[in-house]
Steps between C-alpha positions, in 0.01 A plus 500: 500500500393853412366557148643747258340847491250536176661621189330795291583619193765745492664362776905570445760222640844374413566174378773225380435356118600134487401475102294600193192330462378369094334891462845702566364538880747462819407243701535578892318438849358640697383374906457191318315639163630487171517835413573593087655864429504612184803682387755320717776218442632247673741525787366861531355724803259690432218743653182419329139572519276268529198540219303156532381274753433110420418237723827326436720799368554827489611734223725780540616804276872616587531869603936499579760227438677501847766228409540454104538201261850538316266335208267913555531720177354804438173401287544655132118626442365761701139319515667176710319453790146605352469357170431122501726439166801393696572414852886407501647839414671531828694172503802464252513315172685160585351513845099502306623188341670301742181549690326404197662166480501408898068577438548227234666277731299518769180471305651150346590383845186551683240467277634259268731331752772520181851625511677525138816327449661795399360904499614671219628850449125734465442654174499865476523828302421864541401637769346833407283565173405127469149490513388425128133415598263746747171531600465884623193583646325835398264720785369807453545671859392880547653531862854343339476756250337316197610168339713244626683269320713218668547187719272472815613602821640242701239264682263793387221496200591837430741634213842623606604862434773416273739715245747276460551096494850400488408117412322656183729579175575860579259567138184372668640616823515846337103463394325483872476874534395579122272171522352652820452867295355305178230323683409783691389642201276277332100418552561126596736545797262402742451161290864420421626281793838369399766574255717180434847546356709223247814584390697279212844481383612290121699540199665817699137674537318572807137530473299638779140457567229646724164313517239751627159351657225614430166465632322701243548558184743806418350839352674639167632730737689294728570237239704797343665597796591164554656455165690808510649397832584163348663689223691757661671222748532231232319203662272282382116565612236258603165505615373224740110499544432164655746130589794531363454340160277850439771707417530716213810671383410870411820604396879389410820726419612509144137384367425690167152732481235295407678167608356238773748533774761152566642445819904441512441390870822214506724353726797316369689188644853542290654159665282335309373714212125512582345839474155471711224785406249527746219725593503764786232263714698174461687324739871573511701531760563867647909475503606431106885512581420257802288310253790458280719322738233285626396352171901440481532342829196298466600326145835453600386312832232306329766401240280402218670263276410538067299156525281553765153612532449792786163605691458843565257539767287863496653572221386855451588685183796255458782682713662146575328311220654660238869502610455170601421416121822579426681238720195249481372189191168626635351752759089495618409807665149507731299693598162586673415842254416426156602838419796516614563154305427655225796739547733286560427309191521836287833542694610164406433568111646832511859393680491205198364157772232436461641141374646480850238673737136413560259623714231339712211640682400343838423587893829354656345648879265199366756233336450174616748174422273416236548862286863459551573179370256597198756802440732216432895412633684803596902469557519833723197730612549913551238602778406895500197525696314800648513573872256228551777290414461100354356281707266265227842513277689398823295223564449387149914455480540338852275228403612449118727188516684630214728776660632825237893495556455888638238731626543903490257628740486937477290628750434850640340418819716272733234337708305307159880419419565351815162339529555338149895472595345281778266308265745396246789367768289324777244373261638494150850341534695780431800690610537852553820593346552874455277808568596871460304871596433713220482890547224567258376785705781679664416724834171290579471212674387269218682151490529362147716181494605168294523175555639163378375129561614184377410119578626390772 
């Protein structure tokens, strides 16, 4: 049997997509190789160019679309292709999240050997403009022309050329090329590495906020530069030295002369009349009108009933544990950061329950059956772990005797879920009755999803 010629880089061939792999890649082969092309969609032909050589794959970059997907549109930003920030541009709304959902599904079923009773309709919302929360990275590069101020390139440490980002609100959209122009300009833009960008809506007021790092301390000069920027553009400005817990707010619209600057920074949940402030280095999730509807979906499927007592697993600031204090006799929030305990028991006093909402710190990647059952009886449990996902909590509720009537497991990386999915039905007793995607992150290939487990 003769062996297939050696394959360089560059090489040019023609090839059949069969699907779209968890990173937005097709998914073809290739004398036998799995070969991944970036730009192309399933049930496509296209000429590609091969740009990396595995031992078990290839990767490919596509150079024509010979036989298009009906599911092709004509990406919206003119940076697609280069800048890492999104990766599903090409590929049409409802076709991004029906592809969404089948990742989902086939995560539960292979990993976790689980299929839900029922899949319910995904959760989404805008498509453009959505991203509330961004980390844009700041490079000074002479042969680019100066500063740059953006996402990364795709697969690449460097910083994309961008002018534009049609994910950002078109106001902090508009900023990149006068953020690029301001840093330029100061003494510190060889020691300011990232830029990261919060944006809040309450009470009918949108704040916006810029968090500028800084690895040295600012000069009057560019402290006044920076101010007067701030000013002109009405956000709020804040200097991070160190961690996040360093920051420093420099400046914030409508303060008076002479006054200590206060942050408006807020995000409101109006189902449930909870107004959460927050700072710009806090957790919150990226998507606030996808947020919304998943704080919605999730009560409504955990269906807490007024005499119960509710767990509210990585609690955060409260973005669950406060709505659910609403519904709820009594709601414990946990979490692993004292600090951001703290928060959410400011948040709790400020939204008026504080009589209904406590807060606990402890490591749940460390809970053992022991520190649950010293937490006390809970009649249903919210889970909202990082992408690590809940294994100890898992484990801790498969091998509790006493079973909550409901678990609400939101997740935004479908292989913990389906590991944990796995967990809780094979080991812990329980059915898996409903999951759904969520669209937190429209035009990139991030999964976030829901699920719902009761006693079998």
């Amino acid at each position: 049997m003769s062996r297939p010629a050696s394959r360089a880089a560059g090489e040019s061939f023609v090839v059949d997509v069969e699907s779209l792999d968890l990173d937005a890649q097709g998914v073809a082969h290739r004398d036998g190789k799995v070969v991944f092309v970036r730009d192309a969609l399933p049930r496509e032909r296209v000429r590609a160019q091969l740009v990396r050589r595995k031992p078990k794959f290839d990767v490919a970059q596509t150079l024509d679309v010979v036989r298009a997907s009906c599911a092709r549109v004509v990406p919206r930003c003119p940076h697609f292709g280069t800048c890492g920030g999104c990766s599903m541009q090409h590929l049409d709304e409802r076709s991004q999240l029906a592809i969404k959902q089948r990742a989902l599904e086939d995560q539960l079923e292979h990993i976790g050997k689980v299929r839900p009773e029922t899949m319910l309709r995904p959760i989404a919302g805008p498509a453009w403009g959505y991203r509330y929360r961004a980390r844009l990275s700041v490079r000074h590069v002479p042969k680019k022309g100066g500063v740059l101020v953006g996402f990364h390139e795709r697969g690449s440490s460097y910083v994309a050329d961008m002018r534009e980002c049609h994910v950002l609100p078109a106001r902090v959209s508009a900023l990149l090329v006068p953020l690029r122009e301001l840093v330029a300009g100061l003494d510190m833009r060889e020691r300011m590495p990232q830029i990261e960008v919060a944006l809040g809506e309450a009470g009918g007021e949108t704040v916006l906020a810029l968090v500028f790092r800084v690895l040295e301390p600012a000069s009057a000069r560019d402290r006044d530069a920076l101010v007067a920027f701030a000013r002109a553009n009405a956000f709020e400005l804040w200097f991070q030295p160190k961690g996040p817990d360093s920051i420093e707010l420099v400046h914030a619209p409508g303060t008076a002369d002479g006054a200590a600057p206060a942050s408006r920074l807020a995000y409101d949940l109006p189902e449930f009349g909870v107004t959460m402030p927050y700072r710009p280095t806090d957790f919150t999730q990226v998507n606030h009108r996808v947020n919304t509807a998943l704080v919605s979906r999730a009560l409504r499927l955990l269906a807490p009933q007024a005499h119960e007592r509710v767990a509210d697993l990585f609690c955060g600031l409260g973005n669950f544990s406060l709505p659910l204090a609403r519904l709820a006799r009594e709601v414990v929030g946990v979490e692993g950061s004292a600090t951001l305990v703290a928060r959410a028991e400011r948040n709790a006093r400020d939204n008026a329950l504080a009589a209904r909402a406590s807060f606990r710190v402890a490591d749940l990647f460390e809970l053992g059956g022991d520190d649950w059952r010293a937490l006390g009886r809970f009649d249903r449990v919210l889970v909202d772990p990082p992408r690590e996902g809940a294994l100890a909590v898992c484990k801790a509720l498969a091998d509790d005797p006493v079973k909550p009537a409901r678990i609400v497991y939101v997740s935004c990386n479908p292989a913990t879920l389906a590991r944990d999915a796995g967990l809780l039905v094979h080991a812990g007793g329980f059915r898996a009755v409903a999951a759904a995607a969520v669209n937190m992150f429209p035009h990139t290939s991030h999964v976030e999803s829901m699920m719902v487990f009761e006693p079998a």
